[in-house]
C-alpha positions as CSV (number, residue, x, y, z in Angstrom):
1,X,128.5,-145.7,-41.4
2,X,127.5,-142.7,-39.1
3,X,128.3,-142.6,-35.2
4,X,125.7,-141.9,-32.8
5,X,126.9,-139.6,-30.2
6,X,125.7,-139.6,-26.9
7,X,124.5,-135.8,-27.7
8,X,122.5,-137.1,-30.7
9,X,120.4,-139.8,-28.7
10,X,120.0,-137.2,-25.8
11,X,118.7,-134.9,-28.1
12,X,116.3,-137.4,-30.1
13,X,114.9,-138.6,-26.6
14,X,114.1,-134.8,-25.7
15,X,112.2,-134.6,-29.5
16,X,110.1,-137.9,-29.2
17,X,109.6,-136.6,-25.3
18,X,108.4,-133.4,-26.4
19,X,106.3,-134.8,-29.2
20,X,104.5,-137.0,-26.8
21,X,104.4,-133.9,-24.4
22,X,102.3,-132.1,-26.4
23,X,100.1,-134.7,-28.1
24,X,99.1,-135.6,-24.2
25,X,98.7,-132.4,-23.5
26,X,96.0,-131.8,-26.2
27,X,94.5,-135.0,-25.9
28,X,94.0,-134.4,-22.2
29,X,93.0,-130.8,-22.2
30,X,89.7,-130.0,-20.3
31,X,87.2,-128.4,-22.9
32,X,85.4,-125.4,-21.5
33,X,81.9,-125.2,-21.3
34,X,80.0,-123.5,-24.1
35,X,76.2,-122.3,-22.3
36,X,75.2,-122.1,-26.0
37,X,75.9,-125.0,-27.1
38,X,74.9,-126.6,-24.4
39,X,71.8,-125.2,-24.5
40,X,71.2,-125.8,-27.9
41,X,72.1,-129.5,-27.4
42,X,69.6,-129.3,-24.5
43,X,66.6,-128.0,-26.6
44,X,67.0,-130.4,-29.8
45,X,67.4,-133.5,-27.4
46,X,65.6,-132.8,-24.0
47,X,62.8,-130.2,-24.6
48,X,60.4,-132.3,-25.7
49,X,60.1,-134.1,-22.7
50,X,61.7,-131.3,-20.1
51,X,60.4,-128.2,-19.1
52,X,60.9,-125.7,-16.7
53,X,58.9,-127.2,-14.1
54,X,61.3,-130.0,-14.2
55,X,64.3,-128.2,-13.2
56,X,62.0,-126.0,-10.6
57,X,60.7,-128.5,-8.5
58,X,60.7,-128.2,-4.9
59,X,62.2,-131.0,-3.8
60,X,65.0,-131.3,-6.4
61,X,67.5,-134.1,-7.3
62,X,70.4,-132.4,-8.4
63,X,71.5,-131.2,-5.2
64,X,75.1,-129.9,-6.8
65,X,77.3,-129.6,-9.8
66,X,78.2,-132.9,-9.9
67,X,74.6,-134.3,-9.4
68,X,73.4,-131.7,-12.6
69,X,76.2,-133.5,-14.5
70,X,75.8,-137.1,-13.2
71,X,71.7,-136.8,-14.2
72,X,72.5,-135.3,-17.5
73,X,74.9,-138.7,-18.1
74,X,72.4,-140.9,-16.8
75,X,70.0,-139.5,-20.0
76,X,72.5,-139.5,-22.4
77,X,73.2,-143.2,-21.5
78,X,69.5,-143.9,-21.3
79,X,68.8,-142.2,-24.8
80,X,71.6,-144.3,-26.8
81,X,75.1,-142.6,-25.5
82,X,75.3,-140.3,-28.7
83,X,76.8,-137.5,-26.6
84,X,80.7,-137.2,-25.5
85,X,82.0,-135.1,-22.6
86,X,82.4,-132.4,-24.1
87,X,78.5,-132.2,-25.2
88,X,77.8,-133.2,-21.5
89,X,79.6,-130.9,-20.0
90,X,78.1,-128.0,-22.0
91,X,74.7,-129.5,-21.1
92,X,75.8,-129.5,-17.5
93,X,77.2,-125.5,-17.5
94,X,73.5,-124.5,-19.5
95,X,71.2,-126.4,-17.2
96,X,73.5,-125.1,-14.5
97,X,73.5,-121.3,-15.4
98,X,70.3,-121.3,-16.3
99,X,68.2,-123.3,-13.3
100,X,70.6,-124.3,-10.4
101,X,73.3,-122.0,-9.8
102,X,75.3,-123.9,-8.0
103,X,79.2,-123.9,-7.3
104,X,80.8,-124.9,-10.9
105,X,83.4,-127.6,-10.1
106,X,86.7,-127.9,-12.3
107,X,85.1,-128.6,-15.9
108,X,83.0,-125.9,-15.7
């Protein structure tokens, strides 16, 4: 029968810790946007329906980052939820680089 030392369980705590650590860390990782993707994403699902004139209206209803993103949700949602995060928030950057210029916020 083998003894356990106090060193031993200190040490397997630190490994299951670490493992955990790490596998969090990944999981939780912000993606950075990709404007090319993102656009391509934007083209294939939106451009049917969107064109410029949409996104250059006077009177506009994105009024910031976070309004870009929360409209670009709002479709996805509308049009079946087939895009993650991820593919939002590299809609989100495009429509932003290309139309709005406005301050990115942290997932940018």
């Amino acid at each position: 029968m083998s003894h356990l030392y106090y060193g031993d369980i200190v040490n397997t705590c630190l490994a299951a810790f670490l493992v955990f650590w790490i596998s969090f860390s990944a999981a939780t990782s912000s993606h950075a946007a990709d404007t090319g993707r993102g656009k391509a994403l934007y083209e294939m699902r939106c451009g049917e329906c969107h064109s410029e004139s949409v996104h250059g209206r006077q009177k506009r209803a994105a009024l910031n980052y976070s309004d870009i993103r929360a409209w670009v949700s709002r479709w996805n949602l509308e049009l079946g939820g087939a895009w993650g995060n991820d593919e939002i928030t590299d809609v989100t950057a495009y429509l932003n680089e290309r139309f709005y210029s406005y301050a990115c916020s942290v997932e940018c």
